[in-house]
PATI-184077 format. One line per 2 residues: number of its first residue (from 1); their letters; for each residue x, y, z of N, C-alpha, C. Coordinates in Angstrom, 1 decimal. Example, Ala and Ser with C-alpha at 12.3 -4.5 7.8 and 13.67 -1.06 7.14 Angstrom:
BEGIN
1 = as = 13.2:-5.7:7.8:12.3:-4.5:7.8:13.2:-3.3:7.8  12.8:-2.2:7.1:13.7:-1.1:7.1:12.9:0.0:7.9
end
This chain:
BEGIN
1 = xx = -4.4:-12.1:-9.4:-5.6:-11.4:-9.7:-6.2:-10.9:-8.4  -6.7:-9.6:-8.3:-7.4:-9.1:-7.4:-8.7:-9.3:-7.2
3 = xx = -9.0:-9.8:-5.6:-9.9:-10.0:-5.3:-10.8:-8.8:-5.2  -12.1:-8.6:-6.2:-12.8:-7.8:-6.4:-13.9:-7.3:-5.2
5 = xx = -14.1:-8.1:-4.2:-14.8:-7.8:-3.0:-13.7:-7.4:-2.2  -13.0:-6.2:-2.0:-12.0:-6.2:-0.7:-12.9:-5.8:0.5
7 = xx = -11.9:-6.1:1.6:-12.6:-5.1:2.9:-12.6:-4.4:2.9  -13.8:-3.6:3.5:-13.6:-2.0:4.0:-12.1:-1.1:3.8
9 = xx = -11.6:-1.7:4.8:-10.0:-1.5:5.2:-9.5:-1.5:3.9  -9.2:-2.3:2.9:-8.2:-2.7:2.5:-8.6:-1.3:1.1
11 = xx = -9.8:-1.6:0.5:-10.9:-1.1:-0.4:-10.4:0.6:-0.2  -10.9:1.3:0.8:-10.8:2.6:1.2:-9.1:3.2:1.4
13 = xx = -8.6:2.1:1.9:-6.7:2.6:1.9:-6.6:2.9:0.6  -6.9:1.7:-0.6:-6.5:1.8:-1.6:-6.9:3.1:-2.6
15 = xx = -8.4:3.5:-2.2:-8.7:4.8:-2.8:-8.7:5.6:-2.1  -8.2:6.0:-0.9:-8.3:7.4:-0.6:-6.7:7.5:-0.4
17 = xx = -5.6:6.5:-1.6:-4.3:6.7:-1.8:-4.3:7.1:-3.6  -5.1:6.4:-4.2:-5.1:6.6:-5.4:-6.0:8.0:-5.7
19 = xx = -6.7:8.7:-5.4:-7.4:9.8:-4.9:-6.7:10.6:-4.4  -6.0:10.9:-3.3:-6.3:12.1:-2.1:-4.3:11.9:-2.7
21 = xx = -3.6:12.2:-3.6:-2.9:12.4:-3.6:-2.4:14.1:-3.8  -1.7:14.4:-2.9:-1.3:16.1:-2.4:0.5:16.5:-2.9
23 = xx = 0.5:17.6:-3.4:1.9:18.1:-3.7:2.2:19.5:-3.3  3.2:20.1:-2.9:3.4:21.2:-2.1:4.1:21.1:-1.4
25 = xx = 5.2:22.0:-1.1:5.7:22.1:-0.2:5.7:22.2:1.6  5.6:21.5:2.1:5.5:21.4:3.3:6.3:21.3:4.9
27 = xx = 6.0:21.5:6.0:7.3:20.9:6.9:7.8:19.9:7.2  8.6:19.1:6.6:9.1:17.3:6.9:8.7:16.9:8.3
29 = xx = 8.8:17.8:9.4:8.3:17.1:10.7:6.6:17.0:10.2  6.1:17.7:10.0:4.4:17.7:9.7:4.2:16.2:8.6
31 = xx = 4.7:16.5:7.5:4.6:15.6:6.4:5.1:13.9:7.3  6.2:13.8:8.3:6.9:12.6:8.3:5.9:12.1:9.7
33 = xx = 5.5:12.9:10.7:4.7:12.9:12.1:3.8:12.6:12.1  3.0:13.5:11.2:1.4:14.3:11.3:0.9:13.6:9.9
35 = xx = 1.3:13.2:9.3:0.5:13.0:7.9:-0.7:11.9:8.0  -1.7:12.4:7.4:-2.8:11.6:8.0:-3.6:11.8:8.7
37 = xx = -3.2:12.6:9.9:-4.1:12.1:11.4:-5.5:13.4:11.1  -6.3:12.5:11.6:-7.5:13.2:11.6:-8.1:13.2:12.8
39 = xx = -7.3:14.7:13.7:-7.3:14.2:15.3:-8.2:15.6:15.7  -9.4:14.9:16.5:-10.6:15.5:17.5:-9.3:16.5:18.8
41 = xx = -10.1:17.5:19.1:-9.1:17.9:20.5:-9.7:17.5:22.1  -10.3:16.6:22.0:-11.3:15.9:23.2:-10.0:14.5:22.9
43 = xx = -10.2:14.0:24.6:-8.8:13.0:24.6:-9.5:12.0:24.1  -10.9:11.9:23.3:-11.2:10.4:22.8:-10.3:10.8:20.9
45 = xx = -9.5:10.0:20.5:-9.1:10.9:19.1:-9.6:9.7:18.0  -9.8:10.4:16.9:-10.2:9.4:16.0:-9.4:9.5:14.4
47 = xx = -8.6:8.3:14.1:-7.6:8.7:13.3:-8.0:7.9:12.3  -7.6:8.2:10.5:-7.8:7.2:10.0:-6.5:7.3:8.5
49 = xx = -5.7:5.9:8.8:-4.5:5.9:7.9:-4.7:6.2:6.0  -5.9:6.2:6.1:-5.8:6.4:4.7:-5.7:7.8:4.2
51 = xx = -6.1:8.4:4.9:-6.3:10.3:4.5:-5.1:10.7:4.3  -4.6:11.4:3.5:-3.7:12.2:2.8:-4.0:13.7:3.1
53 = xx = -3.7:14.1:4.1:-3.6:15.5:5.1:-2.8:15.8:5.7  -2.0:16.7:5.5:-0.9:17.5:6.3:-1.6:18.6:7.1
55 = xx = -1.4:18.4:8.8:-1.8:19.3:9.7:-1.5:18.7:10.9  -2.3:19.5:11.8:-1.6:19.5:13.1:-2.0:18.1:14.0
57 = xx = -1.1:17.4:14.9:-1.6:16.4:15.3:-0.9:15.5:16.3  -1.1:14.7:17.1:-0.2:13.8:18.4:0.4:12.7:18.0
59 = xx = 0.3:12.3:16.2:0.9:10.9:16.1:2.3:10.7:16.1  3.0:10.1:17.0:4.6:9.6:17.1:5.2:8.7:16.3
61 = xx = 4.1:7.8:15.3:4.6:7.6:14.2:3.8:8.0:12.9  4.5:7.8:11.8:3.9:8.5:10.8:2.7:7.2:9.8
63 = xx = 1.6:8.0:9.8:0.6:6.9:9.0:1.3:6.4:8.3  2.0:7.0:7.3:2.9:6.0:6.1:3.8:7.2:5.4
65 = xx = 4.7:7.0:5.7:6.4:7.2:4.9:5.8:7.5:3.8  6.0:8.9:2.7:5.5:9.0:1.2:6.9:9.8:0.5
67 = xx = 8.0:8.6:0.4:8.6:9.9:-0.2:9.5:9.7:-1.2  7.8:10.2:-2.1:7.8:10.1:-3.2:9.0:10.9:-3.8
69 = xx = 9.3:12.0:-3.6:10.2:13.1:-3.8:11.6:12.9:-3.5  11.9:12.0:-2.1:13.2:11.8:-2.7:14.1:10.8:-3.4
71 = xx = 12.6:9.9:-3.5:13.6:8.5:-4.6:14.5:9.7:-5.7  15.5:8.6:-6.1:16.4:9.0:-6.7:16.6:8.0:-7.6
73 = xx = 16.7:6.2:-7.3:16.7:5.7:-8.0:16.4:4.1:-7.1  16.5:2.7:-8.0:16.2:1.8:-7.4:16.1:0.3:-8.3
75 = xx = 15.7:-0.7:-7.1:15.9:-2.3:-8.0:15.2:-2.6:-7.3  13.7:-3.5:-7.3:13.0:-4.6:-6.7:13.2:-5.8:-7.3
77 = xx = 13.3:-6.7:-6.6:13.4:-8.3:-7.3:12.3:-9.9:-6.9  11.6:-10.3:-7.4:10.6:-10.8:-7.1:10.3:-12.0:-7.5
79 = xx = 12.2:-12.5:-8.5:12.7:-13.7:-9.3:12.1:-14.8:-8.0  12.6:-14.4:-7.0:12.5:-15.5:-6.4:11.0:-15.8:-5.5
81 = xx = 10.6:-16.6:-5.7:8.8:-16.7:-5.3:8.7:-16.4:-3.5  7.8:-15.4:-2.9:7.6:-15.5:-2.0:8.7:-14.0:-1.7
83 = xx = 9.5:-13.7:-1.5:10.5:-12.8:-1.7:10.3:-11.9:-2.3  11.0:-10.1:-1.8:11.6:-9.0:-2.3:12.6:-8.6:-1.5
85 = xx = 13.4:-8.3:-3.1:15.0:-7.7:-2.5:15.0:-7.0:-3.0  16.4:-6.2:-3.1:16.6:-5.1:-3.9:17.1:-4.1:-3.2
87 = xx = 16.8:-2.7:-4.1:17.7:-1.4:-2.7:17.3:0.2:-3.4  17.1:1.0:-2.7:16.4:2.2:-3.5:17.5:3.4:-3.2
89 = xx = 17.8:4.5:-3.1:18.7:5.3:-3.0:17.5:6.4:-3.0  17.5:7.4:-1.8:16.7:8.7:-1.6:17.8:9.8:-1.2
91 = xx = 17.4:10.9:-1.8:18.3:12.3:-2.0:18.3:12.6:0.0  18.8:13.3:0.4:18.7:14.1:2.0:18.9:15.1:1.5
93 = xx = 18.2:16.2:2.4:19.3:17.6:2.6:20.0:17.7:3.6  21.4:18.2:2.6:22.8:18.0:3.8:23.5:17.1:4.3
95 = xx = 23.2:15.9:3.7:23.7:14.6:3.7:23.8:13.8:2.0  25.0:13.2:2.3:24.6:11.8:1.0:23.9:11.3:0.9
97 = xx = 23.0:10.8:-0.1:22.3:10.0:-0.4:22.2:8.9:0.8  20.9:8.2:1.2:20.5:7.2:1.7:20.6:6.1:0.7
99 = xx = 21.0:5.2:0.6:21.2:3.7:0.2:20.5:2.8:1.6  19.5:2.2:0.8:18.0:1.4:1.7:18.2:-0.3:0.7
101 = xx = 18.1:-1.3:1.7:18.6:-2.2:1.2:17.1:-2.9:1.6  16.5:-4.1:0.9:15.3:-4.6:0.8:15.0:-6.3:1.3
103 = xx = 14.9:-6.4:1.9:14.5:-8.2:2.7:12.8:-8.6:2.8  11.9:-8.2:2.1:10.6:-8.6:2.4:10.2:-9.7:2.1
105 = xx = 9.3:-10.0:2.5:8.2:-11.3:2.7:7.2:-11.2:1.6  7.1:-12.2:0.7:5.5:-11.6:-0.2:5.9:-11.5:-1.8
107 = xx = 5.1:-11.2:-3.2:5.1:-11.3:-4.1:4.7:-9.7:-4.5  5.0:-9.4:-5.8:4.1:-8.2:-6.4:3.0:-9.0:-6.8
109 = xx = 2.6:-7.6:-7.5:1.5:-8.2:-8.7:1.3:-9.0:-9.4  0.4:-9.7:-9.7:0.7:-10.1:-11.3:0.9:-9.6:-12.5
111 = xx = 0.8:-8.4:-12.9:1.4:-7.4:-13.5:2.8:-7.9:-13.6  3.9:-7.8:-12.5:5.1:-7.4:-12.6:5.5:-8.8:-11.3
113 = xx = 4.9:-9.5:-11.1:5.4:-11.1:-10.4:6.1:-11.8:-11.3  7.6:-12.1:-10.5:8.6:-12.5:-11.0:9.6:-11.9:-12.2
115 = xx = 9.5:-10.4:-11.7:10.1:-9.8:-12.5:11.2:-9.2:-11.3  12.4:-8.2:-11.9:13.0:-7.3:-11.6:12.7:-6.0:-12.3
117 = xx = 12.5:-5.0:-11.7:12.3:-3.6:-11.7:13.2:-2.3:-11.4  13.3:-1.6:-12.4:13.8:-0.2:-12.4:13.2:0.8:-12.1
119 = xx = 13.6:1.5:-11.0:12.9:2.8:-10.5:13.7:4.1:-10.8  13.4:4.9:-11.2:14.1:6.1:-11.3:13.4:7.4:-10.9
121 = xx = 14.2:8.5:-11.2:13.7:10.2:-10.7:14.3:10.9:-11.1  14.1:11.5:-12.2:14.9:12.5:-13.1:15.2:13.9:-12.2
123 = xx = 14.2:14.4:-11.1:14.7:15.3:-10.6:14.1:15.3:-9.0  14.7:14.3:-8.6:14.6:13.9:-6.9:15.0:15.3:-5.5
125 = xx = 14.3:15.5:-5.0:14.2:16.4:-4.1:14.5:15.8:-2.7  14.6:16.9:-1.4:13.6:16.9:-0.6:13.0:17.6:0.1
127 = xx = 11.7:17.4:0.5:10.6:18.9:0.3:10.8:19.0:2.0  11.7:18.8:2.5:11.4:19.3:3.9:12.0:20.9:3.7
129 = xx = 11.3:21.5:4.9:11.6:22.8:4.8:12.4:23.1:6.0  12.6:22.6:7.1:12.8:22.5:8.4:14.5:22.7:7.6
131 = xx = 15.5:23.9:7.9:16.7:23.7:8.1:17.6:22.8:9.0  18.2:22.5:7.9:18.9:21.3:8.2:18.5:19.7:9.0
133 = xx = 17.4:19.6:8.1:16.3:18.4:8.6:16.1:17.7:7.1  15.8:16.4:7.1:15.7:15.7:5.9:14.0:15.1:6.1
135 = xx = 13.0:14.6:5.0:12.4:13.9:5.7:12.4:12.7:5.5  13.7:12.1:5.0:14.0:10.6:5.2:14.8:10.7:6.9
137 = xx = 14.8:11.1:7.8:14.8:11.3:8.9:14.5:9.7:10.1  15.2:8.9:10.3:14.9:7.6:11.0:14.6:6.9:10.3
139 = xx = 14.6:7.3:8.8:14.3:6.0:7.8:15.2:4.6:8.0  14.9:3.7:8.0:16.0:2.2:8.5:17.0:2.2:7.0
141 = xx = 17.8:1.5:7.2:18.7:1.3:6.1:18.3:0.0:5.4  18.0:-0.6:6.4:17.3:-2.2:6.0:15.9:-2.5:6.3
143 = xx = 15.1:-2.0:5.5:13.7:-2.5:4.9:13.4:-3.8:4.9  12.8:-4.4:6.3:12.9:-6.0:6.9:11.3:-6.1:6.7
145 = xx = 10.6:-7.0:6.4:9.4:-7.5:7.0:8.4:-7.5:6.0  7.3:-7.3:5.3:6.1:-7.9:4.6:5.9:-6.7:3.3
147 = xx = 5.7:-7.3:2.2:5.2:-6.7:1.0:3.7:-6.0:0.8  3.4:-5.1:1.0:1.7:-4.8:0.8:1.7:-5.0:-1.4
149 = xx = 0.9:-4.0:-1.1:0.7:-4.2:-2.9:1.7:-3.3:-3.7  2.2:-4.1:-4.5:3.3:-3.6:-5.3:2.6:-4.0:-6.4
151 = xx = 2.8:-2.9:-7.9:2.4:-3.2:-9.1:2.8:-2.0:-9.8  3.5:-2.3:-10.9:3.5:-1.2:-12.3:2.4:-0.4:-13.0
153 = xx = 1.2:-0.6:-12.3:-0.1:-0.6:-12.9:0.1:-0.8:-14.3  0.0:-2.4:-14.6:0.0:-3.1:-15.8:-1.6:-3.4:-16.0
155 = xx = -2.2:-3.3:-17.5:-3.4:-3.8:-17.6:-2.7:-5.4:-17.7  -3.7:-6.7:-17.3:-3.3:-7.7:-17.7:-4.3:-8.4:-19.4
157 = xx = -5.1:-7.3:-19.8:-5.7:-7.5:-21.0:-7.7:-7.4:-20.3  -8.0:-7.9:-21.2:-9.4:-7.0:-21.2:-10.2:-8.0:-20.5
159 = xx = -10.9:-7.8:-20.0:-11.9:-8.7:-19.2:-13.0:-9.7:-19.8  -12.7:-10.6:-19.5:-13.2:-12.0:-20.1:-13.8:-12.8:-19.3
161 = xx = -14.8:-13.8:-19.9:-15.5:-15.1:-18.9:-14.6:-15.5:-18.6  -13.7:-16.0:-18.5:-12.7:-16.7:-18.0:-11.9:-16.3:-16.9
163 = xx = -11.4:-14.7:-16.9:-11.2:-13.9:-15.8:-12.6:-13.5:-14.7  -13.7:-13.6:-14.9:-14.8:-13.5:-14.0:-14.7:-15.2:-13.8
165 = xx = -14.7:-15.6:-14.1:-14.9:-17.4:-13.7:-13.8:-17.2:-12.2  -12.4:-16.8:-13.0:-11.8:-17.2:-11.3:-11.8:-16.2:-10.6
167 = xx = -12.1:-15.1:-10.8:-12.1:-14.1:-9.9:-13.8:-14.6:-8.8  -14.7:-14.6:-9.2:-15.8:-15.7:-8.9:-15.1:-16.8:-7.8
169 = xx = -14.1:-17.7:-8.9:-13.9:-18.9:-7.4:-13.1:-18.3:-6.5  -12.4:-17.1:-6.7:-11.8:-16.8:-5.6:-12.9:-15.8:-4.7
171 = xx = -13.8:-15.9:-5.1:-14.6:-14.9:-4.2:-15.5:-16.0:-3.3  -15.7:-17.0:-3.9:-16.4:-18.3:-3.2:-15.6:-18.7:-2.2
173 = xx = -14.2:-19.0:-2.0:-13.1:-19.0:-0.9:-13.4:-18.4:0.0  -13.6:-16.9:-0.5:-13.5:-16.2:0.8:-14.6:-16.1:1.4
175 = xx = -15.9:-16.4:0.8:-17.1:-16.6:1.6:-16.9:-18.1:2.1  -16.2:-18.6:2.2:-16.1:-19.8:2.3:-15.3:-19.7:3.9
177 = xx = -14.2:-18.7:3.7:-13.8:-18.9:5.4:-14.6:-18.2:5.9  -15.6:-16.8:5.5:-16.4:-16.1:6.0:-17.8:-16.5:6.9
179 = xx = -18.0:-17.9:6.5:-19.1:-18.5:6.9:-20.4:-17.8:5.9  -20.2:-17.4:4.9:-21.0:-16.5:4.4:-22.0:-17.3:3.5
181 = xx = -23.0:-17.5:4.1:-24.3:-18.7:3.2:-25.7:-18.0:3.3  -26.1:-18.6:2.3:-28.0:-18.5:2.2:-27.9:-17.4:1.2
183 = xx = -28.8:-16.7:1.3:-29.5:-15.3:0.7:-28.1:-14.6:0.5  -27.4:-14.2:1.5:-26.5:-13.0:1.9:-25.7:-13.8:0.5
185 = xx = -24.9:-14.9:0.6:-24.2:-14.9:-0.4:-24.9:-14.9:-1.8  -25.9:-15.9:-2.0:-26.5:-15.4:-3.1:-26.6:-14.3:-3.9
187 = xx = -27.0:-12.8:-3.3:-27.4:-11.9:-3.2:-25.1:-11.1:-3.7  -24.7:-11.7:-2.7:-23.3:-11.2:-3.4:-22.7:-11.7:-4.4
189 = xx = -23.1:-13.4:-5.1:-22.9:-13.6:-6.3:-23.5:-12.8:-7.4  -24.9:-13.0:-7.4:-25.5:-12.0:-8.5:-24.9:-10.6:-8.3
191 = xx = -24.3:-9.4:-7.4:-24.0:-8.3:-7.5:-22.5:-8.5:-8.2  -21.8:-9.6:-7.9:-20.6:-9.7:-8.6:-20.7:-10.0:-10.1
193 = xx = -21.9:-11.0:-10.1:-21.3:-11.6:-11.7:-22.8:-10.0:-12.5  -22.8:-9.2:-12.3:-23.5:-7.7:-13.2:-22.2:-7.2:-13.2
195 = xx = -21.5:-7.1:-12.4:-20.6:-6.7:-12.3:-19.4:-6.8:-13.6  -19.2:-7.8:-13.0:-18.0:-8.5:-13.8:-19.3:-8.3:-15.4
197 = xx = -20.1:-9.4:-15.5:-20.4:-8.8:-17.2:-20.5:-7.3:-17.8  -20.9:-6.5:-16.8:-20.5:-4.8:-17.5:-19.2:-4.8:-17.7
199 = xx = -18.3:-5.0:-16.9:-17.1:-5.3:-17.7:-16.7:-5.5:-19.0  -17.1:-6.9:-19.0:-17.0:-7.7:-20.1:-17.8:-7.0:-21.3
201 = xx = -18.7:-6.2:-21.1:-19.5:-5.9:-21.9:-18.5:-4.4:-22.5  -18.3:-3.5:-21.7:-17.4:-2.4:-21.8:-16.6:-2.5:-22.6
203 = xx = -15.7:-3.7:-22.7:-14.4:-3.9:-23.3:-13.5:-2.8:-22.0  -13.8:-3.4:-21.0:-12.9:-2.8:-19.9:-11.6:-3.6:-19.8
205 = xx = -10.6:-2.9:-19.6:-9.3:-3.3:-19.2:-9.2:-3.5:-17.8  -8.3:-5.0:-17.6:-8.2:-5.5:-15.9:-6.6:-5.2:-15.3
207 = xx = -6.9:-4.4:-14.5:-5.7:-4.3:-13.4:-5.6:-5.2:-12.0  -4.8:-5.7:-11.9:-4.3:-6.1:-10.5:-4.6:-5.8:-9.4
209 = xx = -4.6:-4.2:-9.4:-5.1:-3.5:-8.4:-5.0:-2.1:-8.4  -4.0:-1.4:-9.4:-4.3:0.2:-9.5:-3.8:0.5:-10.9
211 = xx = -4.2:1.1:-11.8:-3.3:2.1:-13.2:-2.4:2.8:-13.2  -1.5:2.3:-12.1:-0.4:3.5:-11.8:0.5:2.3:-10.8
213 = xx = 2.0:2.6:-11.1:2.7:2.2:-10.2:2.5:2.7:-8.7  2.8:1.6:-8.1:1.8:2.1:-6.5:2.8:0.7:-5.6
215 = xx = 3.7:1.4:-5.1:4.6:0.2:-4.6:4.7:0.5:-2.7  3.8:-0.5:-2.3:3.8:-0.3:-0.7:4.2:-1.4:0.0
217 = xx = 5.0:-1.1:1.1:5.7:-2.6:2.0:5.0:-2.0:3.3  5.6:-2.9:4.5:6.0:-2.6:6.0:7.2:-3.1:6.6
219 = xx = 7.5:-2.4:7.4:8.7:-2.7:7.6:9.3:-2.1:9.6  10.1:-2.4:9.9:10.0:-1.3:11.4:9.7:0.6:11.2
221 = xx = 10.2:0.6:10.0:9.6:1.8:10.0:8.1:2.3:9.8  6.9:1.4:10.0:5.7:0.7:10.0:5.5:1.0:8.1
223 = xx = 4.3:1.5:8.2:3.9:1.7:6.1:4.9:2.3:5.2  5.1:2.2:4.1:6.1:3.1:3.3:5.0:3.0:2.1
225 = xx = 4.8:3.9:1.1:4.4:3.8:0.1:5.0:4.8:-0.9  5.0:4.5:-2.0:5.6:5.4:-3.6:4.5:4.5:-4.4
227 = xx = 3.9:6.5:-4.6:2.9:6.7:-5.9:4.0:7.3:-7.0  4.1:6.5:-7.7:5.1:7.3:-9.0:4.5:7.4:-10.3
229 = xx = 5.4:7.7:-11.5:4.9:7.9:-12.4:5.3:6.7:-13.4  4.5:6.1:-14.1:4.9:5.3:-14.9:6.1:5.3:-15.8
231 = xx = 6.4:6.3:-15.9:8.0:6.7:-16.8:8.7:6.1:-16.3  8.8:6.1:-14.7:10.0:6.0:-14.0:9.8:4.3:-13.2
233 = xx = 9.5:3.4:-13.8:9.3:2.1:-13.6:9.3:1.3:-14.8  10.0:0.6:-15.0:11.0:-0.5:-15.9:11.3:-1.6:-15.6
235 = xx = 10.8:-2.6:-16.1:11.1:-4.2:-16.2:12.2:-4.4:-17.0  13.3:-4.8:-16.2:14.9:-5.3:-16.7:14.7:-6.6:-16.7
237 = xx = 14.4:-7.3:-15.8:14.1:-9.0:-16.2:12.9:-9.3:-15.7  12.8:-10.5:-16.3:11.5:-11.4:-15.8:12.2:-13.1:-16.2
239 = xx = 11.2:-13.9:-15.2:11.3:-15.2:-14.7:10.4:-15.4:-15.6  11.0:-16.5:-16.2:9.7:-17.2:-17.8:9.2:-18.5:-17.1
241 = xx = 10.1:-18.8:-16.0:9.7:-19.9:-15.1:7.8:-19.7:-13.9  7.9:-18.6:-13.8:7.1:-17.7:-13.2:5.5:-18.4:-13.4
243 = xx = 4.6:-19.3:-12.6:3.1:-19.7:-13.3:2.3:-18.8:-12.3  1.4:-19.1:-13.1:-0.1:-18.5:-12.6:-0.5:-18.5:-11.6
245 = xx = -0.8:-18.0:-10.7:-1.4:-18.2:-9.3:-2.5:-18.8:-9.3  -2.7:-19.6:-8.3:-4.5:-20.2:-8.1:-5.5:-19.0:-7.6
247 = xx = -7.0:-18.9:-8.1:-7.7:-18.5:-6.6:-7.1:-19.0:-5.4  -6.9:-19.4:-4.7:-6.7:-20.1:-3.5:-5.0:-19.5:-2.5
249 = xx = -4.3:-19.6:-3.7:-2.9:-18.7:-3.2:-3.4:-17.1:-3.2  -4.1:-16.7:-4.6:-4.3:-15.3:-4.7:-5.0:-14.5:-2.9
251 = xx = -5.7:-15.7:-2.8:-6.1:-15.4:-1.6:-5.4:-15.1:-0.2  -4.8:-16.3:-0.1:-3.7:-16.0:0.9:-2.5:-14.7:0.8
253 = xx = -2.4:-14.6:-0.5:-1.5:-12.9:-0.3:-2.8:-12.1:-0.2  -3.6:-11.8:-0.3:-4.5:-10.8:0.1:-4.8:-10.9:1.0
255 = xx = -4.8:-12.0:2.4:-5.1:-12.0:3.7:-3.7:-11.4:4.4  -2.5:-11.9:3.8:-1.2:-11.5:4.4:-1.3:-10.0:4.4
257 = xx = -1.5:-9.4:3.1:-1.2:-8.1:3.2:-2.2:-7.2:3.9  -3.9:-8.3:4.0:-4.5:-7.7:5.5:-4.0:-7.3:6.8
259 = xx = -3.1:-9.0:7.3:-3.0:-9.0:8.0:-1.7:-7.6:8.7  -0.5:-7.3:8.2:0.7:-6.8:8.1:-0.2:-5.2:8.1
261 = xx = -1.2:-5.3:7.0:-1.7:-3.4:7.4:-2.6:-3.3:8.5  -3.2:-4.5:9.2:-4.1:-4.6:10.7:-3.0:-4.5:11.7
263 = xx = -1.8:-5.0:11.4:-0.6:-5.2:12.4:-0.3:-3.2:12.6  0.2:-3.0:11.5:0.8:-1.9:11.5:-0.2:-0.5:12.0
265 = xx = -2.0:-0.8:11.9:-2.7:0.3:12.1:-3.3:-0.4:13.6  -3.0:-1.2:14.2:-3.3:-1.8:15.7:-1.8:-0.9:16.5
267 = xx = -0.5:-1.1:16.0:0.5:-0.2:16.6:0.7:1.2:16.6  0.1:1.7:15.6:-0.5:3.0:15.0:-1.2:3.6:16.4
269 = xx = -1.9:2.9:16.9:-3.8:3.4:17.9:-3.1:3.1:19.2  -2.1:1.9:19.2:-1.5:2.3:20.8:-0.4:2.9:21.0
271 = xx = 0.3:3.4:19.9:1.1:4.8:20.3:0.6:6.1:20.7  -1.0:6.1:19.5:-1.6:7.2:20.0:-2.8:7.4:21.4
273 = xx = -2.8:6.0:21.8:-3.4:6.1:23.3:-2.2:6.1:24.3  -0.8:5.8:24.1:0.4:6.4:24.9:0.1:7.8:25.2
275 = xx = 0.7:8.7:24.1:0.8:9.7:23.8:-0.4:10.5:24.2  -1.2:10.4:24.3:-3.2:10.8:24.7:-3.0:10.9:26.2
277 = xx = -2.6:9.7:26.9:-2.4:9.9:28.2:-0.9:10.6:29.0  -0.5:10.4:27.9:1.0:11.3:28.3:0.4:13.0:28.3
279 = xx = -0.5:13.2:27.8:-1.0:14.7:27.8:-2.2:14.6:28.8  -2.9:13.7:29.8:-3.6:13.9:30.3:-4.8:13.5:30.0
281 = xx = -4.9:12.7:29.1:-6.4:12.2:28.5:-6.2:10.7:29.4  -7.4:10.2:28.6:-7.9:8.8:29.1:-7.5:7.8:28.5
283 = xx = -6.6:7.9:27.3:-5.7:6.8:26.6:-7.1:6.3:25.4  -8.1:6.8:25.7:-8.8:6.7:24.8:-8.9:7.1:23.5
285 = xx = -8.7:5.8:22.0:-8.5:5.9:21.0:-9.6:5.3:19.9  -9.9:5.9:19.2:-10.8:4.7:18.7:-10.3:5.5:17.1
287 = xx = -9.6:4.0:16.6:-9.5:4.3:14.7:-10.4:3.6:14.0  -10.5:4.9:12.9:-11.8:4.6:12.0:-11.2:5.0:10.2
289 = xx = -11.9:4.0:9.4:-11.3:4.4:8.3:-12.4:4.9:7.4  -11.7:6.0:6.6:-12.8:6.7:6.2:-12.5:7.0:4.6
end
């Protein structure tokens, strides 16, 4: 279950990805380089990985890999706890097919934890325009390193006392490593439990974390993400072995998948103070998320 107080960071990635989603034709160098960057022309630059903008810019790596366009087809596997495997297959222009093979660290959703998954793409592209350029371009073959949020955007059923009870104790945890007491937390209990009872009151349906398949890792190639369409994601098996997560675990995959997108947007800000000073600036960077 998702922790309903996220951070700034984590909160804003997630909607200005479910939001700011863009289609068009573009140049794969711009789309695979530039995507994202929201760059000042004064050498202080100020970038932020959530924005979905194609335009001009100094970043040497790309905010996050989107390519959505050339899946073609795929398997994630999540039978085994803690673990994702699997392997996706993306279209090139002027090449065979990419075959991408999967080693991560981490769980999906609970939606789709301890399941295996089918991905598909009835009519896979690739939108680079650049002759004879793909923009699976430096993509790794082997997809090594940490799981962000992965989910089928499954409802898990409608919101209940019982779903605010633990979503509550897992929010007590986190004020709990936060040092967060007196008023200040009080004051964020009562805004959560109005919260949660409009819910309940709504007859609102509870997601994990988005209504839409939304499957993001990291990896050496830093962020990758696929926004897809629900058609094209399919549960072939599931673990009946598979239990419930605690508050207390739920938590720790939400700090992991903090930590792995602080890793990846910390590497992000000192390429672009390299690169700043490589043109004569002061290497001065400062990222902001917006």
């Amino acid at each position: 279950m998702q922790d309903l107080r996220k951070t700034s960071l984590s909160r804003d990635r997630h909607h200005a990805d479910k939001w700011g989603r863009r289609k068009g034709r573009v140049s794969c160098r711009v789309r695979r380089e530039h995507r994202g960057g929201n760059l000042t022309a004064s050498p202080r630059i100020f970038i932020s990985p959530t924005r979905r903008v194609d335009g001009p810019g100094v970043n040497p790596k790309p905010m996050a890999w989107r390519p959505y366009s050339n899946l073609m087809a795929g398997e994630l596997d999540n039978r085994t706890p803690g673990k994702v495997t699997g392997w996706m297959r993306f279209i090139r222009n002027g090449k065979p097919p990419l075959r991408v093979t999967f080693d991560l660290v981490g769980d999906f959703h609970d939606d789709i934890r301890g399941t295996v998954i089918k991905l598909s793409n009835p009519n896979p592209s690739d939108e680079c325009l650049d002759e004879g350029k793909t923009y699976m371009e430096g993509f790794s073959r082997v997809q090594r390193g940490t799981v962000g949020d992965m989910t089928a955007g499954l409802a898990l059923g409608p919101w209940t006392e019982d779903l605010a009870q633990k979503l509550m104790e897992r929010n007590e945890l986190y004020w709990n490593e936060r040092n967060i007491q007196g008023s200040e937390r009080e004051a964020r209990r009562q805004e959560f439990s109005e919260r949660y009872r409009a819910h309940i009151a709504a007859g609102d349906l509870y997601y994990p974390y988005a209504e839409y398949p939304y499957l993001e890792w990291y990896s050496d190639n830093g962020r990758v993400v696929l926004e897809i369409d629900p058609s094209q994601v399919e549960i072939v098996k599931s673990d009946s072995r598979a239990k419930e997560k605690t508050p207390a675990e739920l938590l720790e995959d939400k700090k992991k998948r903090e930590k792995a997108f602080a890793s990846f947007f910390e590497g992000m800000v000192k390429d672009l103070s390299r690169v700043n000073r490589e043109k004569g600036g002061d290497g001065n960077v400062t990222g902001i998320v917006v």
